[in-house]
PDB file as gemmi writes it, atoms N, CA and C in Angstrom:
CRYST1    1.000    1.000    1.000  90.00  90.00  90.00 P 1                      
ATOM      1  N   UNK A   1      91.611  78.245 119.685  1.00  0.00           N  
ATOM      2  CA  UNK A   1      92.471  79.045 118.843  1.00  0.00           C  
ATOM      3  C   UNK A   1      91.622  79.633 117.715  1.00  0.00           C  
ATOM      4  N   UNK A   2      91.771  80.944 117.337  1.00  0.00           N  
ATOM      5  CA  UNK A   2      90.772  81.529 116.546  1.00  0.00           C  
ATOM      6  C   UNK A   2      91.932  81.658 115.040  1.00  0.00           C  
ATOM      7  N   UNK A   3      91.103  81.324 114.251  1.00  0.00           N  
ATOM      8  CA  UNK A   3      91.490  81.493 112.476  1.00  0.00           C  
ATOM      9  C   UNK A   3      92.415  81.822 112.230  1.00  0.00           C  
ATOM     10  N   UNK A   4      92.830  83.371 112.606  1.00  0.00           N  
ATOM     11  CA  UNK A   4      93.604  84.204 111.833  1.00  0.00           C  
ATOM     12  C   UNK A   4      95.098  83.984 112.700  1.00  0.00           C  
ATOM     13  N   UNK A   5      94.897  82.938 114.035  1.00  0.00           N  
ATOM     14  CA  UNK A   5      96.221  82.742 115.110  1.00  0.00           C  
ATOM     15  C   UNK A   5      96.844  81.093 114.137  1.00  0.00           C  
ATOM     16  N   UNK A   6      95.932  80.159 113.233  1.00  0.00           N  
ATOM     17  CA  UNK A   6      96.547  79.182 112.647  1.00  0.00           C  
ATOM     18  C   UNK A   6      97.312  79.314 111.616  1.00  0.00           C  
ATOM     19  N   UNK A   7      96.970  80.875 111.029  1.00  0.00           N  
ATOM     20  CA  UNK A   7      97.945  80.746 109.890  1.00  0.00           C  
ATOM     21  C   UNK A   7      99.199  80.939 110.467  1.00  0.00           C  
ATOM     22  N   UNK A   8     100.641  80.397 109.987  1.00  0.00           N  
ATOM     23  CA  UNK A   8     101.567  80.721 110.244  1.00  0.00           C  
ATOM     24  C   UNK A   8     102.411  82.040 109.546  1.00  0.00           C  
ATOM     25  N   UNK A   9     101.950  82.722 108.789  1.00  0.00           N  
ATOM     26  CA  UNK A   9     102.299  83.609 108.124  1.00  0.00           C  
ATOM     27  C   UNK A   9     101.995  84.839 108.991  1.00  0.00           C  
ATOM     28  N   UNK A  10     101.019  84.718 109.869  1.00  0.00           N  
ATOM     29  CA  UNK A  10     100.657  85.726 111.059  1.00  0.00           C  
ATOM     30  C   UNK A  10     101.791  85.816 111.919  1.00  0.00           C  
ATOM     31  N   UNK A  11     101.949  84.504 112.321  1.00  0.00           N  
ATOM     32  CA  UNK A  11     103.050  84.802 113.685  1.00  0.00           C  
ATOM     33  C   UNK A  11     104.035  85.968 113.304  1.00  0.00           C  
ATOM     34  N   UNK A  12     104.547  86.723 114.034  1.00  0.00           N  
ATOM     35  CA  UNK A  12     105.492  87.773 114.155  1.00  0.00           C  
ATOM     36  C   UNK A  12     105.537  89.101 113.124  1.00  0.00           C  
ATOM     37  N   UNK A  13     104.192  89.382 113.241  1.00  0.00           N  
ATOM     38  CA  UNK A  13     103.792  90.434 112.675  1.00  0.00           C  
ATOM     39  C   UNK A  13     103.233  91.523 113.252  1.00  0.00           C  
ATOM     40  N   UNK A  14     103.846  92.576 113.002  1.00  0.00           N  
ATOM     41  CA  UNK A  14     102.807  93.976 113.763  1.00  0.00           C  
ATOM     42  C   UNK A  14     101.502  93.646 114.113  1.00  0.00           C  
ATOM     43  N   UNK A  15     101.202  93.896 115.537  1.00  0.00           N  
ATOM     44  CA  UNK A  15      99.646  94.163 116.044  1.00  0.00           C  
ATOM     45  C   UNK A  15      98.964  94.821 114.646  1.00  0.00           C  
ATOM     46  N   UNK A  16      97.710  94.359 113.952  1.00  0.00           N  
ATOM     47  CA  UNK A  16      96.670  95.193 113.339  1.00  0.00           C  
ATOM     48  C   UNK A  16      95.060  95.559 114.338  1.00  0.00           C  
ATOM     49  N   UNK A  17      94.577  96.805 114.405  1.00  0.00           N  
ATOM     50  CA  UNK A  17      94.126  96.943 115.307  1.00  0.00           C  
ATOM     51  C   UNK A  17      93.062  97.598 114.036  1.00  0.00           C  
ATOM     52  N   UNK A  18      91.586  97.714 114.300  1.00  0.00           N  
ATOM     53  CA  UNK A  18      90.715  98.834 113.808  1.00  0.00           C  
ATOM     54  C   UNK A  18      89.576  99.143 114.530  1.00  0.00           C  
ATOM     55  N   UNK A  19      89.709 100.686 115.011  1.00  0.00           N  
ATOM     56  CA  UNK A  19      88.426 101.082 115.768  1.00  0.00           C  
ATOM     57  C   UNK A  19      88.163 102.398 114.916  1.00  0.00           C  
ATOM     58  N   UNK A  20      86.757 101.813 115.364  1.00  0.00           N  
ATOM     59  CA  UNK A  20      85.540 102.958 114.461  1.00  0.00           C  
ATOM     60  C   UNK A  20      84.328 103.485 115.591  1.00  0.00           C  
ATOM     61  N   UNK A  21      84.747 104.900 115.654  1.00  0.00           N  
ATOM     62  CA  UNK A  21      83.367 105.513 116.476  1.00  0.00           C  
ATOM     63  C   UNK A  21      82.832 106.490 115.598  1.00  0.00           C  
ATOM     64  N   UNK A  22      81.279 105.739 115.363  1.00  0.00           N  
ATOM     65  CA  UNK A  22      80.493 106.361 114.837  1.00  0.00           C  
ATOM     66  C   UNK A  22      80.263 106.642 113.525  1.00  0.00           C  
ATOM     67  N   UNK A  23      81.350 105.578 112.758  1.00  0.00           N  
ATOM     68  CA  UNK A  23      81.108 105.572 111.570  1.00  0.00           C  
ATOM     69  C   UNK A  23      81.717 106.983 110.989  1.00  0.00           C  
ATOM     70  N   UNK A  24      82.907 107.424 112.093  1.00  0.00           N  
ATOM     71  CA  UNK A  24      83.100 108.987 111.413  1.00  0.00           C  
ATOM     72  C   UNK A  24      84.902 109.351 112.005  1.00  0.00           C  
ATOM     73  N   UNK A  25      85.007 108.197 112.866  1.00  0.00           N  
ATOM     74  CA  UNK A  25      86.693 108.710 112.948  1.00  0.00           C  
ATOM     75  C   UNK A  25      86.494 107.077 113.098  1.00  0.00           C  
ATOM     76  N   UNK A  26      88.305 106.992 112.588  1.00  0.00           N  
ATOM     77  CA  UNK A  26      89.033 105.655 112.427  1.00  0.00           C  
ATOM     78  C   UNK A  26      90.335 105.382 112.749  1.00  0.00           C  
ATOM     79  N   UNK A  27      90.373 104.562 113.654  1.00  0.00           N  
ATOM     80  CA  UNK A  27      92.053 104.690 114.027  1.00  0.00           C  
ATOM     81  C   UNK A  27      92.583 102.569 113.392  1.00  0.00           C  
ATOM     82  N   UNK A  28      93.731 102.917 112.873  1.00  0.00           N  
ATOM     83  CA  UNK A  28      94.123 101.806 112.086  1.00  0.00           C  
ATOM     84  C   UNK A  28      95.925 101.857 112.960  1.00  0.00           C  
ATOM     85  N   UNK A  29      95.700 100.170 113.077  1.00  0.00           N  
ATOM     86  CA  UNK A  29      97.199 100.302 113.914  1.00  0.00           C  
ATOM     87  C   UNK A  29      97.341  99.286 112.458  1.00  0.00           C  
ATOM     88  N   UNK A  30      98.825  99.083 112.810  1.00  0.00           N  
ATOM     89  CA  UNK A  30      99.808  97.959 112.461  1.00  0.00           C  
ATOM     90  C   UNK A  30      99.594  98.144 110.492  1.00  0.00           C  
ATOM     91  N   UNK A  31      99.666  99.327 109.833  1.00  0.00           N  
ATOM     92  CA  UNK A  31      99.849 100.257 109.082  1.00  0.00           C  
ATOM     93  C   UNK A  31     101.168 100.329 108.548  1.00  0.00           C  
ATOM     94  N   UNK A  32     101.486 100.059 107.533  1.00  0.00           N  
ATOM     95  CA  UNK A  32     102.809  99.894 106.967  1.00  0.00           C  
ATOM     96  C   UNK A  32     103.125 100.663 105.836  1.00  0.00           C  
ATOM     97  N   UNK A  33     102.061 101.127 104.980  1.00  0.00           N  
ATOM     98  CA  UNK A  33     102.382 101.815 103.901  1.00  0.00           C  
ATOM     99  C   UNK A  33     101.239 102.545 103.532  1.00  0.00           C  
ATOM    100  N   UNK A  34     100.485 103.936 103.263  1.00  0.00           N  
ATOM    101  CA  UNK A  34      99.283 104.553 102.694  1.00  0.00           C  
ATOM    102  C   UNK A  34      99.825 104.303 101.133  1.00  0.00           C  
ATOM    103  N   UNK A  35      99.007 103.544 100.384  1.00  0.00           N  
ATOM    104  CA  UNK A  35      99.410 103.603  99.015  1.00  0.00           C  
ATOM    105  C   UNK A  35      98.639 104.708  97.956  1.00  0.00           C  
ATOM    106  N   UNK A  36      97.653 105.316  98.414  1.00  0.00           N  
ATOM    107  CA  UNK A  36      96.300 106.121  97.843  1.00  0.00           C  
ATOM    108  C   UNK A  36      95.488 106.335  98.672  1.00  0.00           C  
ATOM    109  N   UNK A  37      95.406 108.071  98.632  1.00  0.00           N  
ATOM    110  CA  UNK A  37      94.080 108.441  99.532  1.00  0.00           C  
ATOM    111  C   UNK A  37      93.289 109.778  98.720  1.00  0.00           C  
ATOM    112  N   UNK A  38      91.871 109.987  99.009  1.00  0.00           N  
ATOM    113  CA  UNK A  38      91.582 110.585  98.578  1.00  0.00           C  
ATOM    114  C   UNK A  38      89.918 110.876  99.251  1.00  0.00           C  
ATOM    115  N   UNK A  39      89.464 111.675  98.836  1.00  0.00           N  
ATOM    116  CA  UNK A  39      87.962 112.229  99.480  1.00  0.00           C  
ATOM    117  C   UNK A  39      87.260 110.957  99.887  1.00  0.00           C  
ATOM    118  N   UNK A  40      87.587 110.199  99.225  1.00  0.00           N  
ATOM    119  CA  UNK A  40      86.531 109.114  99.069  1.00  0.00           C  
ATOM    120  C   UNK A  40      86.830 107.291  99.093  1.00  0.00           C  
ATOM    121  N   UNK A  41      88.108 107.027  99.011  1.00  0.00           N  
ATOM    122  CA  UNK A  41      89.128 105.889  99.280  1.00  0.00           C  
ATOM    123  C   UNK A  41      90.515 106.031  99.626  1.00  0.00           C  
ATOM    124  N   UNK A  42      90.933 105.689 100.594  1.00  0.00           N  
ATOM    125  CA  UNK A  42      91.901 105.233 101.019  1.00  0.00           C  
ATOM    126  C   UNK A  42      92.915 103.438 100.733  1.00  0.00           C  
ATOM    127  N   UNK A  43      93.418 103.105 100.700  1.00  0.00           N  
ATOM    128  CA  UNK A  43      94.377 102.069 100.122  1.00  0.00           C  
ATOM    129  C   UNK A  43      95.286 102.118 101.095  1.00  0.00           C  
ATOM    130  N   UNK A  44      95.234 101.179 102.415  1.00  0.00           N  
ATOM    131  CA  UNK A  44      96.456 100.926 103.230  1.00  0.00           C  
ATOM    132  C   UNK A  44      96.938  99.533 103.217  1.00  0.00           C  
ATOM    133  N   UNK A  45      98.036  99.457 103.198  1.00  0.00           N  
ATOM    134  CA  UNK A  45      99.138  98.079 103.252  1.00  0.00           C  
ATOM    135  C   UNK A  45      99.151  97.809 104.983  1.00  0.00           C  
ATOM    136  N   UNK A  46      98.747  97.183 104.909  1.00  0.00           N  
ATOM    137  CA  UNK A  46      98.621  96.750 106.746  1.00  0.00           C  
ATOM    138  C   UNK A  46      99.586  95.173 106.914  1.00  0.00           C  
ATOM    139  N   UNK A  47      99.485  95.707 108.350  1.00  0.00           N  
ATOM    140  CA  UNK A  47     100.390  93.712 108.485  1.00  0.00           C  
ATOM    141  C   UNK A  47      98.914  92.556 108.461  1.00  0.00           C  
ATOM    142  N   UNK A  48      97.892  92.797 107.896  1.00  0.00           N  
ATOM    143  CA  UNK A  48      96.913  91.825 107.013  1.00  0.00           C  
ATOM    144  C   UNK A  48      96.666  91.949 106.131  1.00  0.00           C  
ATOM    145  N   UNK A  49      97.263  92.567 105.386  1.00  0.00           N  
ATOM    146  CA  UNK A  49      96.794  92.628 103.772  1.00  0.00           C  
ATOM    147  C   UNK A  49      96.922  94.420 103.316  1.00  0.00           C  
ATOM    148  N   UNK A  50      96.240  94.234 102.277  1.00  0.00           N  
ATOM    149  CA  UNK A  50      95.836  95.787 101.821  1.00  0.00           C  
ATOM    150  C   UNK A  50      94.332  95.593 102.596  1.00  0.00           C  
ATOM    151  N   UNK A  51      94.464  97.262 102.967  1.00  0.00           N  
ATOM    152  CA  UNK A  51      92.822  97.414 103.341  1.00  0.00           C  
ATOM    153  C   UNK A  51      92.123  98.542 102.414  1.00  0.00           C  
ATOM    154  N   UNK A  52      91.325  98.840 102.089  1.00  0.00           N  
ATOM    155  CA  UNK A  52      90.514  99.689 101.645  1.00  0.00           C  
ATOM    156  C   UNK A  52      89.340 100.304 102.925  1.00  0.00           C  
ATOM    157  N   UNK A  53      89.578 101.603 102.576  1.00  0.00           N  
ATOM    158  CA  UNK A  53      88.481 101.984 103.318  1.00  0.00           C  
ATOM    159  C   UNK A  53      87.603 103.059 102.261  1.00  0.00           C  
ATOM    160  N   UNK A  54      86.265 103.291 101.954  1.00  0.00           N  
ATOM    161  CA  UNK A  54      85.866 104.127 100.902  1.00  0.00           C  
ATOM    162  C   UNK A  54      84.652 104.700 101.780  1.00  0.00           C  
ATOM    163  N   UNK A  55      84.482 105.864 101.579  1.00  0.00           N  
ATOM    164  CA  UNK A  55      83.233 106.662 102.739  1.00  0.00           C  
ATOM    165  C   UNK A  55      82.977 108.000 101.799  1.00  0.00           C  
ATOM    166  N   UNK A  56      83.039 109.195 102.480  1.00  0.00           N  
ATOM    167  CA  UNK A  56      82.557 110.291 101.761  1.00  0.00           C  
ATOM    168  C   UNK A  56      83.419 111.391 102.414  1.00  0.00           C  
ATOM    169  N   UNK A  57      83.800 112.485 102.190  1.00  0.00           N  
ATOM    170  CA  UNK A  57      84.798 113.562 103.075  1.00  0.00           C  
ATOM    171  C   UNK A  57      85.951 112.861 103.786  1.00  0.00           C  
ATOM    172  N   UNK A  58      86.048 111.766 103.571  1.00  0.00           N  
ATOM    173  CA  UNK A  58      87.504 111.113 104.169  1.00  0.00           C  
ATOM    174  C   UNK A  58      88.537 111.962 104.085  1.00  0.00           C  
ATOM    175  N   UNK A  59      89.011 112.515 105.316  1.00  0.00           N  
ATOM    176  CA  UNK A  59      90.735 113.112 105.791  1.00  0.00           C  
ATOM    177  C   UNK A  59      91.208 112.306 106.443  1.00  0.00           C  
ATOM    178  N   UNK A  60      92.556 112.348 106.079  1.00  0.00           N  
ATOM    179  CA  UNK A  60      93.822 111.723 106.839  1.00  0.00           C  
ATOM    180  C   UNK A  60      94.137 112.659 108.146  1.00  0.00           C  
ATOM    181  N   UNK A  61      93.439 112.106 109.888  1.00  0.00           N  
ATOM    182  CA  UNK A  61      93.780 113.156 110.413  1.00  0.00           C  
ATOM    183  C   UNK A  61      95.245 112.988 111.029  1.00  0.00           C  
ATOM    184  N   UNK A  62      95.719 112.192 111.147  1.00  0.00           N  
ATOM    185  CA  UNK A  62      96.873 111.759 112.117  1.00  0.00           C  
ATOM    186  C   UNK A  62      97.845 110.592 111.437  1.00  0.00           C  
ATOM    187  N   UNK A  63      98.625 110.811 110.852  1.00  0.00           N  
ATOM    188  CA  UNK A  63      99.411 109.614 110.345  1.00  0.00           C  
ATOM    189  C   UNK A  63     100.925 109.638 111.008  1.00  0.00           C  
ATOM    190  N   UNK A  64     101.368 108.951 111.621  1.00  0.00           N  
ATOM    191  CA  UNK A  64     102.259 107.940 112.672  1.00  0.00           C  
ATOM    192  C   UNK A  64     103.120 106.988 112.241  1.00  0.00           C  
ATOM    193  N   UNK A  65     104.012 107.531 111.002  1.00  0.00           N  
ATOM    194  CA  UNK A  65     104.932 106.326 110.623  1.00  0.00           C  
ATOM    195  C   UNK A  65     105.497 105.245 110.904  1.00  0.00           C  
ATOM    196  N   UNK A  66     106.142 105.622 112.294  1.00  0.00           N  
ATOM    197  CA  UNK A  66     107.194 104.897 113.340  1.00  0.00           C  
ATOM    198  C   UNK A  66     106.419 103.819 113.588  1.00  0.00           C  
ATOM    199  N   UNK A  67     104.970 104.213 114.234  1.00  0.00           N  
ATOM    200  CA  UNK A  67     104.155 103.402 114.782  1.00  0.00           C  
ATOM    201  C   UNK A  67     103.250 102.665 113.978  1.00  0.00           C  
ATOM    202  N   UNK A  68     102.599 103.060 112.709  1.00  0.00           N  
ATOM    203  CA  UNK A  68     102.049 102.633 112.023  1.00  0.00           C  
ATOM    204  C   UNK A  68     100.873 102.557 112.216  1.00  0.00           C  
ATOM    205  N   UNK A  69     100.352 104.015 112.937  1.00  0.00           N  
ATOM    206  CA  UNK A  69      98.845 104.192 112.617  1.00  0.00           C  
ATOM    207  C   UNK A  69      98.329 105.373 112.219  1.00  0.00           C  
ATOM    208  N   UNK A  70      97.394 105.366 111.552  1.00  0.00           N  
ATOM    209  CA  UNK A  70      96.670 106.053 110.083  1.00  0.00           C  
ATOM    210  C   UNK A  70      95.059 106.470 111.383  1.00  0.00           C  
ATOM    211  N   UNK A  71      94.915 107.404 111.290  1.00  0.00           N  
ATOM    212  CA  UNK A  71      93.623 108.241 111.646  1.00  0.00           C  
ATOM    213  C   UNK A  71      92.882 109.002 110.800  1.00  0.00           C  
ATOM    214  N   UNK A  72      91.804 108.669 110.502  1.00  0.00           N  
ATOM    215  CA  UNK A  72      90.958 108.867 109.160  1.00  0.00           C  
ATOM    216  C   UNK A  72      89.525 109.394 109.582  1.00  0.00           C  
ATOM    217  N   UNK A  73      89.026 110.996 109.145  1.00  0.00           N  
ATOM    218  CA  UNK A  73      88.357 111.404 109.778  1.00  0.00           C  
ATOM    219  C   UNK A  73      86.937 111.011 107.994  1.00  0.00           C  
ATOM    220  N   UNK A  74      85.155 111.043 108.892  1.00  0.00           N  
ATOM    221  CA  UNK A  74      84.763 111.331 107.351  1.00  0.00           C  
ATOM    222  C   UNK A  74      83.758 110.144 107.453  1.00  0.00           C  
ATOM    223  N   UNK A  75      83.063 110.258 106.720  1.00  0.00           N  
ATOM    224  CA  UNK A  75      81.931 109.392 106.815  1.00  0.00           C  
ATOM    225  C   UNK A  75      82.225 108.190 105.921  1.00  0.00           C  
ATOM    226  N   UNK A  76      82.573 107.027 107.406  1.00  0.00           N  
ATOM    227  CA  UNK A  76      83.035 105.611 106.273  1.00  0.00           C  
ATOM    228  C   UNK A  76      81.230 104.632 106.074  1.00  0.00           C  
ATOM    229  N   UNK A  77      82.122 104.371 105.048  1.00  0.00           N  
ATOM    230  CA  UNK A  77      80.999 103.711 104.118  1.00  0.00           C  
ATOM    231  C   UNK A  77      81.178 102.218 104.450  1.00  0.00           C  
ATOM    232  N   UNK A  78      82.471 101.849 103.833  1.00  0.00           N  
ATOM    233  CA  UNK A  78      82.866 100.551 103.758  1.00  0.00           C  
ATOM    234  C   UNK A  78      84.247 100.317 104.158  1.00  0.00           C  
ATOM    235  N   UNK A  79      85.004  99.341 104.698  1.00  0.00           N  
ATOM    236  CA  UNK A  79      86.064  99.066 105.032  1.00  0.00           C  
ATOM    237  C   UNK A  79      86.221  97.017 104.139  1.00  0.00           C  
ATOM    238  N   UNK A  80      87.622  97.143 103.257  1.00  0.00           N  
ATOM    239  CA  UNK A  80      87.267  95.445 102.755  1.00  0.00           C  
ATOM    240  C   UNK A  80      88.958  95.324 102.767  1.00  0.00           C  
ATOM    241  N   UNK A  81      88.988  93.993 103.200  1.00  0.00           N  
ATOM    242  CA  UNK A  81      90.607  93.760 102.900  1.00  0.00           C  
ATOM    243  C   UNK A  81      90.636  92.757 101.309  1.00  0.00           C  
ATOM    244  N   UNK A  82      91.841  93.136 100.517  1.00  0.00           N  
ATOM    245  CA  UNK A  82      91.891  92.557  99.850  1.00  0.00           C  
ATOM    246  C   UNK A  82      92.972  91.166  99.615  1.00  0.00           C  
ATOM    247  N   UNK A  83      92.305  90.316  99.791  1.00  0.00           N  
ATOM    248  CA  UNK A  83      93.134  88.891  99.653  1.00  0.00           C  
ATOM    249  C   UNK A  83      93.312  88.635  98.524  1.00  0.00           C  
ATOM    250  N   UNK A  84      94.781  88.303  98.432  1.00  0.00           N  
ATOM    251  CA  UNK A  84      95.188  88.465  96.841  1.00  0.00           C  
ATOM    252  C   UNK A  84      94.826  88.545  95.750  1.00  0.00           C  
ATOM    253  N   UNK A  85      94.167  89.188  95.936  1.00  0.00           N  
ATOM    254  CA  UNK A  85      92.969  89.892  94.441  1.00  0.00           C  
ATOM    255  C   UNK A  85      93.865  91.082  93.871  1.00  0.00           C  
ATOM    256  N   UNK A  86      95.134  91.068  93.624  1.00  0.00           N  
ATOM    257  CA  UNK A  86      95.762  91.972  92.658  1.00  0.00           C  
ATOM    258  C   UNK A  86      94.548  92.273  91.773  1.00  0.00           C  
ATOM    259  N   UNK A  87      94.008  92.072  91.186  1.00  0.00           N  
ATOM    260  CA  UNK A  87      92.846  92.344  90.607  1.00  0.00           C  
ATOM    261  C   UNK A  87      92.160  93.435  90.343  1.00  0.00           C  
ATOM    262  N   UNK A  88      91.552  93.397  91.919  1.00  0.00           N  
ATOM    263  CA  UNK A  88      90.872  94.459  92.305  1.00  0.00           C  
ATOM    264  C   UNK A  88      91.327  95.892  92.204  1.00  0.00           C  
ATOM    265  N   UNK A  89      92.593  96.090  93.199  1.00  0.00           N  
ATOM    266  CA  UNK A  89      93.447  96.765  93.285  1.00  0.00           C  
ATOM    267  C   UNK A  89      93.615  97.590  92.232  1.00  0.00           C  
ATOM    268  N   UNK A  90      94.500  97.012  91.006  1.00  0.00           N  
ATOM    269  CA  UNK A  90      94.567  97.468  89.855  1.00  0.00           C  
ATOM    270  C   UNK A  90      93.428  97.585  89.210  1.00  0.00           C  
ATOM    271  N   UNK A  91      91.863  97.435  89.401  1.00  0.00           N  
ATOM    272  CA  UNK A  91      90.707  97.720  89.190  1.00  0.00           C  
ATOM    273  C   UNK A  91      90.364  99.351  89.740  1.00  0.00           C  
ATOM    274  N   UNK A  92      90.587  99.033  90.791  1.00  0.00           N  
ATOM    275  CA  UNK A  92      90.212 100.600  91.394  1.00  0.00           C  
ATOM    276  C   UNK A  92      90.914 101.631  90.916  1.00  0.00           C  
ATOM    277  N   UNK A  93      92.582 101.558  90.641  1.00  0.00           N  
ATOM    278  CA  UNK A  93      92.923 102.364  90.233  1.00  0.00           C  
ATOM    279  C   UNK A  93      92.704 102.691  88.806  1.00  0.00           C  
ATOM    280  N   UNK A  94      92.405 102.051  87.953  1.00  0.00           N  
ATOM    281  CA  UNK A  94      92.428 102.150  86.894  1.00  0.00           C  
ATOM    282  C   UNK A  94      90.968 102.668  86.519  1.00  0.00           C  
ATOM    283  N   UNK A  95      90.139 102.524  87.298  1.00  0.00           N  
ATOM    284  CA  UNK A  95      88.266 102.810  87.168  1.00  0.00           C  
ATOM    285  C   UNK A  95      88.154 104.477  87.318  1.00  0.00           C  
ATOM    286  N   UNK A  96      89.968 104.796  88.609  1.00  0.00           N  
ATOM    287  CA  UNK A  96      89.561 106.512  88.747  1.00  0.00           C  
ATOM    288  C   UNK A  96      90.549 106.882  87.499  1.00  0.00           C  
ATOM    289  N   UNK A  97      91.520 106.730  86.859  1.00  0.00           N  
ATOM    290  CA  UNK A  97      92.095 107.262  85.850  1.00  0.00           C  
ATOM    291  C   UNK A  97      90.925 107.584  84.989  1.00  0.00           C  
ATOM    292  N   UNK A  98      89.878 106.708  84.698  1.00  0.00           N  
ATOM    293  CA  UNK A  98      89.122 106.547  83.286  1.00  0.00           C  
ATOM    294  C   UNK A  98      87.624 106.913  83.511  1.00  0.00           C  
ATOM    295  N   UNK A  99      87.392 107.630  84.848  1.00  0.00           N  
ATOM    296  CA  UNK A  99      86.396 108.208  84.947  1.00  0.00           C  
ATOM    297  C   UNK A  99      85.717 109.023  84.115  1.00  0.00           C  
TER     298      UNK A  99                                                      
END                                                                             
């Protein structure tokens, strides 16, 4: 049994899926909410957490409500989930207000 199947907070949650070709398109399943996007970070609420993705020319090419997947074109840099690090979160946003 692998890690993320012991928590019980997993069971009965949207598939989360992430594929990356080439470091330049991104398809994100199990997508629940885009909270912030922009050239350069994205902020998705997934059924694992918030994810961040931050790269360079990032577009939103395909977004899929019903289904809950997010297609993100653009040169990714980094992809990090954030575990309850409210923190952070309210870090990032607050770092681009005060640029």
């Amino acid at each position: 049994m692998e890690y993320y199947e012991k928590d019980s907070a997993v069971r009965g949650q949207a598939e989360h899926h992430v594929k990356m070709n080439n470091r330049r398109q991104l398809e994100i399943t199990g997508v629940k909410e885009v909270d912030s996007f922009d050239a350069e970070e994205f902020l998705l609420q997934t059924s694992m957490g918030f994810l961040v993705v931050r790269g360079q020319n990032l577009q939103m090419k395909n977004l899929d409500v019903d289904q809950g997947i997010v297609s993100i074109k653009g040169k990714v840099d980094e992809l990090s989930y954030l575990d309850d690090q409210h923190g952070e979160k309210a870090k990032g946003f607050f770092s681009k207000m005060f640029k």
